[in-house]
C-alpha positions as CSV (number, residue, x, y, z in Angstrom):
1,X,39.6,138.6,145.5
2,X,41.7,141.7,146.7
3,X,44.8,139.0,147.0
4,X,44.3,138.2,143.3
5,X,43.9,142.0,141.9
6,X,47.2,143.4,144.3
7,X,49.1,140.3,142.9
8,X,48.1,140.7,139.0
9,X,49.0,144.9,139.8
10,X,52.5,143.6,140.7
11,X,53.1,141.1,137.9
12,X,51.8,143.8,135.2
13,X,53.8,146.7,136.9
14,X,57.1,144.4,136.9
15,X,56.7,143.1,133.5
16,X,55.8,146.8,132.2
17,X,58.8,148.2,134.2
18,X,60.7,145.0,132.5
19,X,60.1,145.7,129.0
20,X,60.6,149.4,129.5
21,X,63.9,149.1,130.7
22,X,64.7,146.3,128.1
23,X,64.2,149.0,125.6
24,X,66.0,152.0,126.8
25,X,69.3,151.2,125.3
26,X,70.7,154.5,123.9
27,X,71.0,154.1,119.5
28,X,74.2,156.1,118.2
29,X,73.7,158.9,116.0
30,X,73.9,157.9,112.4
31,X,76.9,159.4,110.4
32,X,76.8,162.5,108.8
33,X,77.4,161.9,105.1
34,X,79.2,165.5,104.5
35,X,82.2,167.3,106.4
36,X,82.1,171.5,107.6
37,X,84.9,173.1,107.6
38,X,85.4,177.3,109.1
39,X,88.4,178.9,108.3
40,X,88.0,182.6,109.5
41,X,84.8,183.9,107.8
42,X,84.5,181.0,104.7
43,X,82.4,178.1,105.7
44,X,83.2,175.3,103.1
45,X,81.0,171.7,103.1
46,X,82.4,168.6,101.4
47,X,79.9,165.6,100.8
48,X,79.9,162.1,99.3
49,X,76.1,162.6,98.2
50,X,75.6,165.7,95.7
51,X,74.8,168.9,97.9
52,X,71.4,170.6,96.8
53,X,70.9,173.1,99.0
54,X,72.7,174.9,101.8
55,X,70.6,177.8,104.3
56,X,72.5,179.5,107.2
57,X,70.9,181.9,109.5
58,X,72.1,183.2,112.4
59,X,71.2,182.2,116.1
60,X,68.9,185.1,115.8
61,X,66.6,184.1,112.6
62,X,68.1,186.1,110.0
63,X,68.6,183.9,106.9
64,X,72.8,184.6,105.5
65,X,73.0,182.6,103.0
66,X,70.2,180.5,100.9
67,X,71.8,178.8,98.0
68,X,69.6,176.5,96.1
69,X,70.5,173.8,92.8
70,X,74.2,173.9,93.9
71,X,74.3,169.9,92.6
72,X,77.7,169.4,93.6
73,X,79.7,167.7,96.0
74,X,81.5,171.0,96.7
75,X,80.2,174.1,98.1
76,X,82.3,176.9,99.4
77,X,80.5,180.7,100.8
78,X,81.8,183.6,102.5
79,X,79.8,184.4,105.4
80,X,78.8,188.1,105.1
81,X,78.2,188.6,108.9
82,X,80.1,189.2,111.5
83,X,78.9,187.0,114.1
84,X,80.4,183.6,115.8
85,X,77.5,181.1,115.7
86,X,74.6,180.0,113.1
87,X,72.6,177.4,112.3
88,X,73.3,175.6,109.3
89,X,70.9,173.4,106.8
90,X,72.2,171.1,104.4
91,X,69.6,169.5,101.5
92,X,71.1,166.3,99.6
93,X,70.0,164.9,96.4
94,X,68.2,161.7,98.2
95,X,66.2,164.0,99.8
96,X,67.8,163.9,103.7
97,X,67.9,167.1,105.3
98,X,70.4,167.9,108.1
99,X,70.6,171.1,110.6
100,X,73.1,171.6,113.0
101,X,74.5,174.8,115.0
102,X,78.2,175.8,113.9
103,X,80.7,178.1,115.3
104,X,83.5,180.3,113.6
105,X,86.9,180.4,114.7
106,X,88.6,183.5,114.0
C-alpha cells in the first residue's frame, strides 16, 4: 500500500512539475498604440487612437499635469517642474489605460 501511495506522489508531482513548466513561456508585451517624445522640458505624445486624458506626477506623488477631454491624436505640455523623472498616464478613447515612468533629457 505504501508502494502504491509513494508511486502515485511521483506520477502527480512529475506531471504537476510537467504542466507547470509547459506553461511558463514568457508572452511579449503588447505594443503601445502612442509614441513619447522629451525634448528639454516639453513632453509631446502622438497616438493612432484619440488621446483622452494625459496625468503626470512626479516620482514623488505630486500630480504636474492633469489634462482631461483632450480628444485628439495630439497632445503637447510643457512640464512646469524642474525634475528628471515622472510617471506618466495616458487615457484613450476605447477605454485602455497605460502608465509608464519617463525621463527628461536636458
Amino acid at each position: 500500500m505504501n508502494a502504491i501511495r509513494r508511486l502515485l506522489a511521483v506520477v502527480s508531482l512529475s506531471l504537476t512539475l510537467w504542466v507547470s513548466a509547459a506553461q511558463s513561456g514568457t508572452v511579449a508585451p503588447a505594443e503601445k498604440p502612442y509614441k513619447v517624445h522629451t525634448t528639454g522640458k516639453q513632453l509631446t505624445i502622438k497616438s493612432n487612437n484619440t488621446i483622452k486624458n494625459v496625468m503626470l506626477w512626479t516620482t514623488g506623488g505630486y500630480r504636474v499635469v492633469e489634462q482631461k477631454e483632450i480628444n485628439a491624436h495630439f497632445f503637447i505640455v510643457n512640464i512646469p517642474v524642474h525634475q528628471k523623472t515622472f510617471f506618466l498616464m495616458i487615457g484613450l478613447s476605447n477605454g485602455r489605460i497605460y502608465t509608464e515612468k519617463i525621463g527628461l533629457s536636458e
